[in-house]
Backbone bond lengths (Angstrom), bond angles and torsions (degrees), N, CA, C in turn:
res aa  C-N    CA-C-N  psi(-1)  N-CA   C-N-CA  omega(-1)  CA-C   N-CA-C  phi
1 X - - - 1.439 - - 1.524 111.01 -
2 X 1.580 122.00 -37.59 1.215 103.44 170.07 1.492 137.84 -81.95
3 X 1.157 104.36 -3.14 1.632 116.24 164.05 1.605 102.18 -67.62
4 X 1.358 118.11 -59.29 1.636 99.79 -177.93 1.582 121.92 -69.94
5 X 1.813 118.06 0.11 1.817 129.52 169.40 1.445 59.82 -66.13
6 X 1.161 120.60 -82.42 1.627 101.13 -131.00 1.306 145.35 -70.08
7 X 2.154 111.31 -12.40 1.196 129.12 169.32 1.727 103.24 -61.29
8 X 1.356 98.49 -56.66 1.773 101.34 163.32 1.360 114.46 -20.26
9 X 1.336 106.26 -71.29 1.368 115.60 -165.05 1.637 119.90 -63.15
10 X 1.112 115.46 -37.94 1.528 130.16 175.13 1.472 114.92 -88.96
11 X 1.788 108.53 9.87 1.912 106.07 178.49 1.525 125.28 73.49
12 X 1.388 98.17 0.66 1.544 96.62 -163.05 1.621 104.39 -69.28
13 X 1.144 103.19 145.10 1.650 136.45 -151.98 1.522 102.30 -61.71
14 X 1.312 119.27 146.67 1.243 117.04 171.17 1.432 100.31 -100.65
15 X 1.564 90.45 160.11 1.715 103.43 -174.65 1.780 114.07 -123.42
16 X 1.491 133.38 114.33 1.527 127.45 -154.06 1.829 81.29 -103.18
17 X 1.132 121.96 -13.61 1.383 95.06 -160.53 1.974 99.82 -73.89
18 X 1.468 109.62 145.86 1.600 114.50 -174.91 1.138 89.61 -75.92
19 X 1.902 103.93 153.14 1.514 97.11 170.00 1.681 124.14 -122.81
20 X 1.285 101.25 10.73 1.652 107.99 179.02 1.439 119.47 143.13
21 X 1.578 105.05 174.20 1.662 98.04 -176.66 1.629 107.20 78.58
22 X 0.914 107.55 20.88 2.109 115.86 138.02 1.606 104.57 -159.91
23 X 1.153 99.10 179.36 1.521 105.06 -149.32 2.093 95.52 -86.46
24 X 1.354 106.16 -26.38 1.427 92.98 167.44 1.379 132.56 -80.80
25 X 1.485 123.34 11.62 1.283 139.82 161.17 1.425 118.31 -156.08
26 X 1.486 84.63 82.11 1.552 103.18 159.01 1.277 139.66 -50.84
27 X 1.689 127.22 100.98 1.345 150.40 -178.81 1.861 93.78 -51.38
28 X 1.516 129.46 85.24 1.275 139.75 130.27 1.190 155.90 2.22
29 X 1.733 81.94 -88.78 1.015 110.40 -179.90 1.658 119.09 -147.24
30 X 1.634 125.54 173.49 1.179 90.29 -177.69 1.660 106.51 -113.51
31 X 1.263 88.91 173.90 1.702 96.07 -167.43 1.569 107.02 -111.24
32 X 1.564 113.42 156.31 1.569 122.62 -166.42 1.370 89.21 -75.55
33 X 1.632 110.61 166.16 1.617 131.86 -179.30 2.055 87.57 -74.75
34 X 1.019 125.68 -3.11 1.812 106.97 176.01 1.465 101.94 -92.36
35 X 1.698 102.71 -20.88 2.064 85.33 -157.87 1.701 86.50 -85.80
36 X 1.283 147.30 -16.23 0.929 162.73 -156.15 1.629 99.72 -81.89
37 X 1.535 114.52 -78.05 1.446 123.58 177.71 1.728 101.87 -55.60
38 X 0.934 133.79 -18.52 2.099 143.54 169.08 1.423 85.72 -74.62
39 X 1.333 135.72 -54.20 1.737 122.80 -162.95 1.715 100.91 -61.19
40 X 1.562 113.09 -33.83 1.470 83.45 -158.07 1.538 93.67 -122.84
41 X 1.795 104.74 7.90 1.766 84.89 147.40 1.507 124.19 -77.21
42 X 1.638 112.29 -21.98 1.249 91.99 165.84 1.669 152.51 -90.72
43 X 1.811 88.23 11.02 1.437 97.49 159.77 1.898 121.79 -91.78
44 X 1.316 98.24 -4.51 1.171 112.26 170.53 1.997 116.33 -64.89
45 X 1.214 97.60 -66.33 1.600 118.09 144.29 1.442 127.67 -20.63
46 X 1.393 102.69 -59.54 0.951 126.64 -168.46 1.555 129.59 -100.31
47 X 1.471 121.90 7.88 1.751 131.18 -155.98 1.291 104.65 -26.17
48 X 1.689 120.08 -37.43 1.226 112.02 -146.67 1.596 110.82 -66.95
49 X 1.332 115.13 -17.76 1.591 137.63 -144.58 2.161 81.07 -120.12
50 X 0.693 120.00 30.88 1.392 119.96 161.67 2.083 111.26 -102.10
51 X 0.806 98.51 108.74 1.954 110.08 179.12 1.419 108.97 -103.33
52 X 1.219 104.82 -175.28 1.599 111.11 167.68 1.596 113.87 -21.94
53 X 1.154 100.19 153.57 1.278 134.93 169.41 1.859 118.93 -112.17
54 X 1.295 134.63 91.54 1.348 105.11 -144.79 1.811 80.07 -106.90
55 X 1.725 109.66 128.25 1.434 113.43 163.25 1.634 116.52 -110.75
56 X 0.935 109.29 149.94 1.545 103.05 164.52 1.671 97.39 -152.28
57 X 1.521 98.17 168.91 1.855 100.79 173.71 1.191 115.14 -101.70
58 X 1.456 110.43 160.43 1.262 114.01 -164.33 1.646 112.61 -84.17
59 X 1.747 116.71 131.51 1.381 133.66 -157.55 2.253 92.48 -97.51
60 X 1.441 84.73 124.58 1.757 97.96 167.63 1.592 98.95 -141.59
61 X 1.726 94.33 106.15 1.821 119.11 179.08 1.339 92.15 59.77
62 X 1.273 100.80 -125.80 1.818 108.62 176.28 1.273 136.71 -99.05
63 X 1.234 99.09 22.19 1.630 133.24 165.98 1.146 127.66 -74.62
64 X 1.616 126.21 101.50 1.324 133.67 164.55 1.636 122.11 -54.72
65 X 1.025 128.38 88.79 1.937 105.56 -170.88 1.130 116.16 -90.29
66 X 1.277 146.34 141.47 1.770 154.14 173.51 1.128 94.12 -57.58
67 X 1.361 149.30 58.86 1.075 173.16 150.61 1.447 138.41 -81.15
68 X 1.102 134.76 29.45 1.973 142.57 -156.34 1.605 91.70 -54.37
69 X 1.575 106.16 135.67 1.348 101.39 171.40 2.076 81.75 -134.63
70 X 1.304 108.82 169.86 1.483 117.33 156.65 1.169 121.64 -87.28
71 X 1.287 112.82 118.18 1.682 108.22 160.24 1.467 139.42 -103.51
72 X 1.429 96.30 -13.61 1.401 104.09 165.03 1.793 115.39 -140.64
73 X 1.247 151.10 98.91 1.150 135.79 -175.54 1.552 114.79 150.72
74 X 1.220 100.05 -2.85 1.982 101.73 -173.39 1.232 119.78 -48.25
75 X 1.195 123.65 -30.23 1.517 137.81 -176.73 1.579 110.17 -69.40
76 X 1.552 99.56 -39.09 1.582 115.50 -178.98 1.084 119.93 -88.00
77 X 1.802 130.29 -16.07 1.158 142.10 161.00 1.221 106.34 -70.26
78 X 1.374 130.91 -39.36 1.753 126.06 -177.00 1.610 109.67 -64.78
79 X 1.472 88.57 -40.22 1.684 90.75 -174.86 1.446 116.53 -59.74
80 X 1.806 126.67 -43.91 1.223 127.72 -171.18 1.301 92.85 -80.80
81 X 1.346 133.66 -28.61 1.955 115.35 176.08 1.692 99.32 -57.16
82 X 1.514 128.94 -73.44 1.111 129.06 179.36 1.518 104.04 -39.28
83 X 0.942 138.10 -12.27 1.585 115.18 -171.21 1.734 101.98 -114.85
84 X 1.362 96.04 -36.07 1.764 90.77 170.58 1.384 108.21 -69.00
85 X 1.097 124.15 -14.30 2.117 120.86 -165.88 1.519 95.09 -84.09
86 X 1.667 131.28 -39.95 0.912 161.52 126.67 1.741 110.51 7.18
87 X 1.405 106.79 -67.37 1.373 117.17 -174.39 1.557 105.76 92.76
88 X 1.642 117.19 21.43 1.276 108.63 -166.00 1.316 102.65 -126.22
89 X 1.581 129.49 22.57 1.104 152.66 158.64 1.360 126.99 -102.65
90 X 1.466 130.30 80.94 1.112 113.14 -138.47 1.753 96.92 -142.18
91 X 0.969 91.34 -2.87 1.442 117.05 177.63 2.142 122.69 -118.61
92 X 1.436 99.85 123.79 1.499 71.52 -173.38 1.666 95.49 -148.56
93 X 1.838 109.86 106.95 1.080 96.25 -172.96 1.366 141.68 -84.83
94 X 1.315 150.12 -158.86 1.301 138.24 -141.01 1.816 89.22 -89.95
95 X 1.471 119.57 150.79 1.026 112.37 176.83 1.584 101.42 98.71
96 X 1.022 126.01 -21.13 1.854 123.96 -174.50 1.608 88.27 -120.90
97 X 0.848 151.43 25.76 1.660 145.45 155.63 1.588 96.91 -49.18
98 X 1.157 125.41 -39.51 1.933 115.89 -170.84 1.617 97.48 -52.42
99 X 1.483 111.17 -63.19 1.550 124.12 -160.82 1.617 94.34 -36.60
100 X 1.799 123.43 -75.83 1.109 126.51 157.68 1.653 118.56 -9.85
101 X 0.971 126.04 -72.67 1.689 126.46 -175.95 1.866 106.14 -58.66
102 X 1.783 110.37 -54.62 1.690 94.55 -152.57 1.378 79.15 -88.46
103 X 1.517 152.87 9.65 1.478 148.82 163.01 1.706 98.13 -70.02
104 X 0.815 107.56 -62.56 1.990 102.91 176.68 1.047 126.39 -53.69
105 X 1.946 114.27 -30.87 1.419 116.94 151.68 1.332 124.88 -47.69
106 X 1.334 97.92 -64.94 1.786 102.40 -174.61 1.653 102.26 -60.41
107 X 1.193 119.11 -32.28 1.347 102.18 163.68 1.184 151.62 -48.77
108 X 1.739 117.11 -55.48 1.567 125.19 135.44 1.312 110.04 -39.19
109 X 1.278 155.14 -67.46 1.367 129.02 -144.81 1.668 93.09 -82.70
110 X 1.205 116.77 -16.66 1.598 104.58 -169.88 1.788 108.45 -69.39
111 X 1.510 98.79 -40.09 1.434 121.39 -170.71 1.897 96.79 -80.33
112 X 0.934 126.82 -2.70 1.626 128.42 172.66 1.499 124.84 99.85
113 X 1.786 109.31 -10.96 1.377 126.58 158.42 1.286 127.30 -46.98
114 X 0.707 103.19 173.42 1.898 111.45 175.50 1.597 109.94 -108.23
């Protein structure tokens, strides 16, 4: 969170182009830690243009594990943490219940909980 206080703070540019992790924008190549902090200032900017969140758990052979990883949305998960820490997320419509759940996670472990 304080890397994006601080892209904030220094103007740094938002970035709309998607960058991967569905099949209509294919992840390439990789991208610097700025075009990255630009992806989710501009969902910050932008809430309205925040969609799915896609989670699933992580698969070993034929093993389900209690495990949530992201597969599609990281950029858009940073943005609703920054905007709920904010108090400017206050609204969350049907279909974003995940953000709600792994946001309370990162919350306990941030706060020293489990």
């Amino acid at each position: 969170m304080d890397d994006i206080a601080c892209a904030i703070h220094e103007g740094h540019t938002e970035e709309s182009e998607p960058f991967g992790g569905h099949w209509k924008h294919l992840c390439l190549e990789n991208k610097s830690t700025e075009w990255h902090m630009g992806r989710a200032l501009y969902f910050i900017k932008h809430p309205e243009e925040m969609k799915d969140i896609e989670v699933d758990n992580i698969c070993n052979g034929n093993y389900i594990c209690p495990i949530p990883i992201i597969i599609d949305g990281n950029h858009r998960l940073m943005a609703a943490m920054w905007l709920h820490d904010q108090g400017e997320m206050k609204k969350v419509k049907q279909g974003k219940v995940v953000v709600i759940i792994i946001n309370t996670a990162y919350n306990k472990t941030r706060n020293g909980g489990v």
